[in-house]
C-alpha positions as CSV (number, residue, x, y, z in Angstrom):
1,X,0.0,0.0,0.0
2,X,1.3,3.5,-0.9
3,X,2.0,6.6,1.2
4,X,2.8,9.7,1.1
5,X,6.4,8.9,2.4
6,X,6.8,6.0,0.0
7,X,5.4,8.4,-3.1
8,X,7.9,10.9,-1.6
9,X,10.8,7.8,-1.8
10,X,10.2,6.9,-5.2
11,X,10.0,10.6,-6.8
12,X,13.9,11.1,-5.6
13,X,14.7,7.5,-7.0
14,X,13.2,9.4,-10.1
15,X,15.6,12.2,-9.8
16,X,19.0,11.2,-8.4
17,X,21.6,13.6,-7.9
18,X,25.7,12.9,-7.6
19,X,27.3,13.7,-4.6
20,X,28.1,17.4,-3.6
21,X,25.1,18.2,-6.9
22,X,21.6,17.5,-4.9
23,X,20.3,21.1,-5.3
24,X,17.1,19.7,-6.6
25,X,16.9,16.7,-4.0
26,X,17.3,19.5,-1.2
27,X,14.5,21.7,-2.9
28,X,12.2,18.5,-3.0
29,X,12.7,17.5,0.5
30,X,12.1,21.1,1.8
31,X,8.6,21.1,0.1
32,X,7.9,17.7,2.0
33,X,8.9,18.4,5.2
34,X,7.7,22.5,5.2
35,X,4.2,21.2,6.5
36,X,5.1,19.4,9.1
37,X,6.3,23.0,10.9
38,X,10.3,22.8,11.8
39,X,11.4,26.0,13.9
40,X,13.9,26.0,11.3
41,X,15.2,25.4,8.2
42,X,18.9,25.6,7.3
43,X,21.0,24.6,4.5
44,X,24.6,23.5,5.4
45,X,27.2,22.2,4.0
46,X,26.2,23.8,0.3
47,X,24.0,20.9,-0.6
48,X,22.2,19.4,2.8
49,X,19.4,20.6,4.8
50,X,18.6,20.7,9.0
51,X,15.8,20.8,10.4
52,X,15.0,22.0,13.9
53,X,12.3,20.9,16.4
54,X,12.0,22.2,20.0
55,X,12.5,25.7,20.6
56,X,14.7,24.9,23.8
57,X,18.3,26.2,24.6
58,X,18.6,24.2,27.7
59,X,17.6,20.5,27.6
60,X,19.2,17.8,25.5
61,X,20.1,18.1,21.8
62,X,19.6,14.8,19.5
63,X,20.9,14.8,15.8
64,X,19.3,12.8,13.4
65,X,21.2,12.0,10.3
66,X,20.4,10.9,6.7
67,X,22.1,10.5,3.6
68,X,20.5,12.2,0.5
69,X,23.4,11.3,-2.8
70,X,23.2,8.9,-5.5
71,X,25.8,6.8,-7.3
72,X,27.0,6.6,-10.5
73,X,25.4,3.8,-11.8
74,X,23.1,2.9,-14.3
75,X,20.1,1.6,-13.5
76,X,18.4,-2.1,-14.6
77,X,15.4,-2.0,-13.3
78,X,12.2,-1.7,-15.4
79,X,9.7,-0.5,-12.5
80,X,7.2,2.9,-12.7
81,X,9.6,4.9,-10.7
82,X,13.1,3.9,-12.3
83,X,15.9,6.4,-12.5
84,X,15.2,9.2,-15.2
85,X,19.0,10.4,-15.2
86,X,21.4,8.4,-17.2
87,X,24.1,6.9,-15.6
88,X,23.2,8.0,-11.5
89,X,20.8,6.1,-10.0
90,X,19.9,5.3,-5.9
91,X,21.7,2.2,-5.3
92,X,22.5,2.6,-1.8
93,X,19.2,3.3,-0.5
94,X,19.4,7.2,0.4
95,X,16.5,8.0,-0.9
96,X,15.1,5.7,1.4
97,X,17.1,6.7,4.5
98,X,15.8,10.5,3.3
99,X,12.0,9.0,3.2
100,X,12.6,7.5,6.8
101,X,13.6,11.2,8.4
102,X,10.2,13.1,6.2
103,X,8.4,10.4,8.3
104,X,10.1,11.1,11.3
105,X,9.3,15.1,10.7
106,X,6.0,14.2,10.8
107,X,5.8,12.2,13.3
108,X,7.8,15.1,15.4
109,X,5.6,18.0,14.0
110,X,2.8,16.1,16.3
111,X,5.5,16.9,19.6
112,X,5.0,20.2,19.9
113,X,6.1,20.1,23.5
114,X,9.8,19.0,23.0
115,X,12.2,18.9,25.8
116,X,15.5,20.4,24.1
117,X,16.3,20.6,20.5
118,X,15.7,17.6,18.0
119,X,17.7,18.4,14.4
120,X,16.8,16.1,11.2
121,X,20.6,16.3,9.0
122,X,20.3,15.0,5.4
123,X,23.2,15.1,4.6
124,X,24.8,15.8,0.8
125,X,27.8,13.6,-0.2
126,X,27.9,10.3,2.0
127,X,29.6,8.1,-1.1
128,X,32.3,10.2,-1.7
129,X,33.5,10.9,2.2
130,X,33.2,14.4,2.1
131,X,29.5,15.1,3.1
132,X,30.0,15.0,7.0
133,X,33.1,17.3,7.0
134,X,31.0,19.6,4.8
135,X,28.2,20.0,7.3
136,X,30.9,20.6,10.5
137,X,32.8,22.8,9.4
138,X,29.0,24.8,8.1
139,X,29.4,27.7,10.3
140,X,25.9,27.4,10.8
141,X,26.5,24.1,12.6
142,X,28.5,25.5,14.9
143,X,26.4,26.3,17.5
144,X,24.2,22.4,17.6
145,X,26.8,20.7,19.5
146,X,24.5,17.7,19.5
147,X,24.6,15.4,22.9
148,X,23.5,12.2,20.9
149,X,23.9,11.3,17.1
150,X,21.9,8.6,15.1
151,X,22.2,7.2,12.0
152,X,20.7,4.2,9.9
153,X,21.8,2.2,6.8
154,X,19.5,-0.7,4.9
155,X,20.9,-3.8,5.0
156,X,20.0,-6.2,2.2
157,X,20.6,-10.2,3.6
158,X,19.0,-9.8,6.8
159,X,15.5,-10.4,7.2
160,X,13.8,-7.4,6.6
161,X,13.0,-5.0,9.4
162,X,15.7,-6.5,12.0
163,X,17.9,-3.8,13.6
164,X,21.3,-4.8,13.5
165,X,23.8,-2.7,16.0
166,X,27.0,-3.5,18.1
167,X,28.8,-1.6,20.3
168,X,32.6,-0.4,19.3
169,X,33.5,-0.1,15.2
170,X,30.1,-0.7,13.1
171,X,32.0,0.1,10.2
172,X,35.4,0.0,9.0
173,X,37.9,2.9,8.1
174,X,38.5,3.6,4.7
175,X,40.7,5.9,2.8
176,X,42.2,5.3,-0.8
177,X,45.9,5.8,-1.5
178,X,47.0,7.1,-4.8
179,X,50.4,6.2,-6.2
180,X,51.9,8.2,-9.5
181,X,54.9,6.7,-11.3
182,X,56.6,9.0,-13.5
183,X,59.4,7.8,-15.6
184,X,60.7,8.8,-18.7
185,X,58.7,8.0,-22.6
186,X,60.4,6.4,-25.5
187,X,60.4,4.4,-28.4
188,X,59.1,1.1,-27.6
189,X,61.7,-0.5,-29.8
190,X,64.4,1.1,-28.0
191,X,62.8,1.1,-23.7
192,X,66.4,1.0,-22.3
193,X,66.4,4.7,-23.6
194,X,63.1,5.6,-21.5
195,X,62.1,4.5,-17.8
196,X,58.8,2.5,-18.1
197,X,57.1,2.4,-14.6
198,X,55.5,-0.9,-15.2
199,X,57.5,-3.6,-13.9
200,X,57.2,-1.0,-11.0
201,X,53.4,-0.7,-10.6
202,X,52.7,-4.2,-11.3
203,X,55.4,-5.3,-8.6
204,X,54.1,-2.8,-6.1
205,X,50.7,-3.8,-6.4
206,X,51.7,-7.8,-6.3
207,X,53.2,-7.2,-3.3
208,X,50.6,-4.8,-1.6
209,X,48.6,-8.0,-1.1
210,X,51.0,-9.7,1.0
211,X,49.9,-7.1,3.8
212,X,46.5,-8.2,3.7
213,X,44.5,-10.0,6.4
214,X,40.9,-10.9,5.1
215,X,39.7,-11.6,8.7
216,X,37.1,-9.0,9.6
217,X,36.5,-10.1,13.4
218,X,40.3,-9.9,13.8
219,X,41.8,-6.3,15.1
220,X,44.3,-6.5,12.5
221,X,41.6,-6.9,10.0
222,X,43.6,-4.9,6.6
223,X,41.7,-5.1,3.0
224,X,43.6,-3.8,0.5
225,X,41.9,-3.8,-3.2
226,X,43.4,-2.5,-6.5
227,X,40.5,0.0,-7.8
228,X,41.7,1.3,-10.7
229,X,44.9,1.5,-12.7
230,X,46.3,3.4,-15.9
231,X,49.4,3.6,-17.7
232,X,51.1,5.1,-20.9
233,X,48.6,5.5,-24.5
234,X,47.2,3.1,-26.7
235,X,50.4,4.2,-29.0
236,X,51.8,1.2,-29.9
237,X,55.5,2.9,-30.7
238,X,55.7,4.2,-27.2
239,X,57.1,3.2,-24.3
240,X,55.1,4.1,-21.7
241,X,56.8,6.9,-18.8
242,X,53.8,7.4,-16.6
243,X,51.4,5.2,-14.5
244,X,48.6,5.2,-11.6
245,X,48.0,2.8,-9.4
246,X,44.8,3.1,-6.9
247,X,44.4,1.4,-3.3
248,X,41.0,1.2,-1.8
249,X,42.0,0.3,2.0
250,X,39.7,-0.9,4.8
251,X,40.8,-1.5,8.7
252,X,38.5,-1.9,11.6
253,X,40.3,1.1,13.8
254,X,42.1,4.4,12.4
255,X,45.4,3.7,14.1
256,X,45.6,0.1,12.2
257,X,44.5,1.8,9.0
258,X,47.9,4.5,9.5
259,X,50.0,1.4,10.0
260,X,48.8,0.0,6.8
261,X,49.6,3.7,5.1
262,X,53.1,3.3,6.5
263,X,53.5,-0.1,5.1
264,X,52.6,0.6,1.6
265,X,54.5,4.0,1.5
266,X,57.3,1.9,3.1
267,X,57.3,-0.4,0.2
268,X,56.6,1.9,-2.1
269,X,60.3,3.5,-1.1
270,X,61.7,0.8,-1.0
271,X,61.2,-0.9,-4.8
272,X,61.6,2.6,-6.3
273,X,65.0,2.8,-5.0
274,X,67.0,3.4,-7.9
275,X,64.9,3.1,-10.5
276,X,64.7,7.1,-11.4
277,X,60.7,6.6,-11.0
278,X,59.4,9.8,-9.7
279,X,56.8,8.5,-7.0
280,X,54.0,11.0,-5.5
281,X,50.8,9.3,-2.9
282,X,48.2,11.1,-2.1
283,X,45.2,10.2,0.1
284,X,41.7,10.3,-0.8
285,X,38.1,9.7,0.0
286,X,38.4,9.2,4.1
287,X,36.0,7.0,5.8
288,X,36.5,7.2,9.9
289,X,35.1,4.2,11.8
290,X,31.8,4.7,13.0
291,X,32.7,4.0,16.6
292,X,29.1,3.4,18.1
293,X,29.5,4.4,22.2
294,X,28.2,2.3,24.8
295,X,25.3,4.0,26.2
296,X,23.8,4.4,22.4
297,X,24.5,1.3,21.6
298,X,22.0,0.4,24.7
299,X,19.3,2.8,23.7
300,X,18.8,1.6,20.3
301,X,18.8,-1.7,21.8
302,X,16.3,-0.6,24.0
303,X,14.2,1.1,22.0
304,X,14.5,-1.5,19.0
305,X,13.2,-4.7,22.0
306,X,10.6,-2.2,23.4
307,X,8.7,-2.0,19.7
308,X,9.0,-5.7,19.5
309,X,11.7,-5.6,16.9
310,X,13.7,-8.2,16.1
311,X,17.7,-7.1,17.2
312,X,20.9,-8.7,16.4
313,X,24.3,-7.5,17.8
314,X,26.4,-8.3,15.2
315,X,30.3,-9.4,16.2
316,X,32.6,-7.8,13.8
317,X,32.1,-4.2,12.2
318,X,30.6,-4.0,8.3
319,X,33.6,-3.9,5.8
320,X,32.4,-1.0,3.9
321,X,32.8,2.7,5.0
322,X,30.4,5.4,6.1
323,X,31.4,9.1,6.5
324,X,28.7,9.4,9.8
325,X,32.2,7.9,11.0
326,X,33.4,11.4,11.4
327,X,30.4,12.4,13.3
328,X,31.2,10.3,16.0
329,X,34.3,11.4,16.2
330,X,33.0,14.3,17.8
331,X,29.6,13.1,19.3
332,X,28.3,10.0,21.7
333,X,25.9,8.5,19.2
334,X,25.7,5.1,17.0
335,X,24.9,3.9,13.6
336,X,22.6,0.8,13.2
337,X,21.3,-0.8,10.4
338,X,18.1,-2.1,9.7
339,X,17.2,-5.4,7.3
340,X,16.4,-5.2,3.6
341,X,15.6,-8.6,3.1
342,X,17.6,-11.9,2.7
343,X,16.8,-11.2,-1.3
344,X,17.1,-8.0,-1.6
345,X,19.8,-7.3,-4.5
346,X,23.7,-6.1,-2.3
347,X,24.4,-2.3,-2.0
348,X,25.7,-0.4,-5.2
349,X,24.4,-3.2,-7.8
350,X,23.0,-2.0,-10.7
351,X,19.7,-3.7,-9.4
352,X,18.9,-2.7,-5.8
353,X,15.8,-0.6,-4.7
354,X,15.0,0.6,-1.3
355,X,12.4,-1.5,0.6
356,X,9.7,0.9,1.1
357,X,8.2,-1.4,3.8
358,X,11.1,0.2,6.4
359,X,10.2,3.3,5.6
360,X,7.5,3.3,9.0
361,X,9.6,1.0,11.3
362,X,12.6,3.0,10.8
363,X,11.2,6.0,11.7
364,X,9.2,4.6,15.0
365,X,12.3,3.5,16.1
366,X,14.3,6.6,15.6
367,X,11.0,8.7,17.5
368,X,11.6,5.9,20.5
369,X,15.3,6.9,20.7
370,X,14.4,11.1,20.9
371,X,11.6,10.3,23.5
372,X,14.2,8.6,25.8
373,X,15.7,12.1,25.9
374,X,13.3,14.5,24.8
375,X,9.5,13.5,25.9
């Protein structure tokens, strides 16, 4: 059966925006939520939008956070509310996790007698790590300093509507590393006159995997996966002189993620000794660990048993990244995930959709975790 919030879900699957580019997403959102009576709306960090309820400067302050960006990926499915924008299309489920915080607005705009402040983030450019930094250092988010911080992701294979959550790491650090070779072009007949970089590239990235430990419930846990890769021009009389190689690296904790870095830049010194290959790194697309503490861990534990929800505390942190991370950095809050379905299609293939059935469970639960605080 349709809703309002699931109509509202399936417009923005219509028209999905790239990270750092949801202008129109933002101007949707704010004619949803505008009835249900915020004290205010604010745009931060250039693309994202907060609401505030509770009018409040003393009392507790909860931030609510959503993630409003697409992918770029083209879409397979045939359905009524398929991606109209070639090439980008919701395949993480933000437009979903955006659908779950409209509901929640309504839900609040019934509160009108809020202890505190309650603030509903949706946040611009969770895929490419630079959405959450955008939105703290938003002068206009100075001033929230939020006690608590919450934060939900879909998670196709469980069974749908189970609230996943542990204490500690939920998700893993991430960060990519960058490596440029530059060497020195020539004819390809005559390479002892040039320095090709790819005996270089190809040895650095053999042994790259050596330093990898596949365990995720071990603390050491270190995933390192070659990403991309490009070197000289489809000129067949050339000898190539310049190459890329790309590193996505995962870790459970921050400081086992900067020993990783120092391995590779380690080896990375060490076979280009000598070779008269130029070598430059740089670091890309952060991901902190979302480090969930231990009383929020226990109140969306709570809250999640209370409405007869099925929980699960999983044992080892999700693999993939998630740039709320950096939130709780500076906050007491958790991230928790909710079930999509054992069928469901994974995360970022090209034929995922949101389950609309979360879309009212989610947002009951999130409601539970502001009135431990707020009612």
């Amino acid at each position: 059966m349709s809703t309002p919030f699931i109509d509202f879900r399936r417009e923005l699957h219509r028209f999905p925006e790239l990270s750092g580019q949801e202008f129109e997403t933002r101007k949707r959102i704010k004619t949803v939520v505008s009835p249900f009576a915020p004290v205010r709306l604010l745009d931060v960090g250039k693309t994202g939008l907060l609401l505030q309820y509770g009018h409040e400067q003393t009392g507790p302050v909860t931030l609510i956070r959503a993630d409003i960006d697409a992918l770029p990926i083209q879409e397979v499915n045939d359905f009524a509310h398929k991606s109209r924008t070639e090439g980008v299309s919701h395949k993480c489920g933000h437009d979903g996790h955006a659908a779950i915080l409209v509901r929640l607005a309504a839900h609040l705009a019934e509160k009108p007698s809020l202890k505190g402040r309650v603030y509903l983030l949706f946040q611009p450019a969770e895929e490419t790590g630079e959405g959450a930094r955008a939105v703290l250092d938003d002068p206009a988010f100075a001033n929230i300093r939020p006690d608590r911080v919450f934060a939900l992701h879909n998670l196709p294979g469980f069974s749908p509507g189970t609230i996943v959550c542990k204490p500690g790491p939920f998700t893993s650090s991430v960060q990519t590393l960058i490596v440029t070779f530059t060497g020195k072009v020539s004819h390809s007949a005559e390479p002892e006159k040039g320095i090709n970089p790819a005996y270089l590239m190809a040895d650095f990235t053999l042994k790259s995997g050596q330093l990898v430990n596949p365990d995720s419930r071990s603390e050491d846990f270190a995933l390192i996966t070659p990403v991309y890769t490009t070197m000289g021009e489809k000129s067949y009389g050339v000898s190539a002189g310049y190459g890329e190689v790309h590193l996505t690296l995962r870790t459970r904790t921050s400081q086992t993620m900067e020993r990783l870095t120092n391995q590779l830049l380690s080896l990375l010194a060490d076979l280009s000794a000598g070779t008269g290959i130029y070598i430059t790194t740089a670091i890309t697309e952060v991901f902190f660990a979302s480090q969930n503490h231990a009383d929020a861990f226990e109140q969306v534990r709570t809250s999640a048993l209370k409405l007869g929800y099925v929980f699960t505390e999983k044992q080892e942190p999700f693999k993939w990244g998630e740039d709320f991370g950096l939130f709780t950095q500076h906050y007491k809050g958790a991230m928790f995930g909710i079930g999509a379905g054992e069928t469901s299609p994974a995360l970022h293939n090209d034929d995922y959709d949101f389950n609309d059935d979360l879309i009212e469970p989610a947002a009951r639960l999130f409601l539970e975790l502001i009135d431990l605080q707020h009612a």
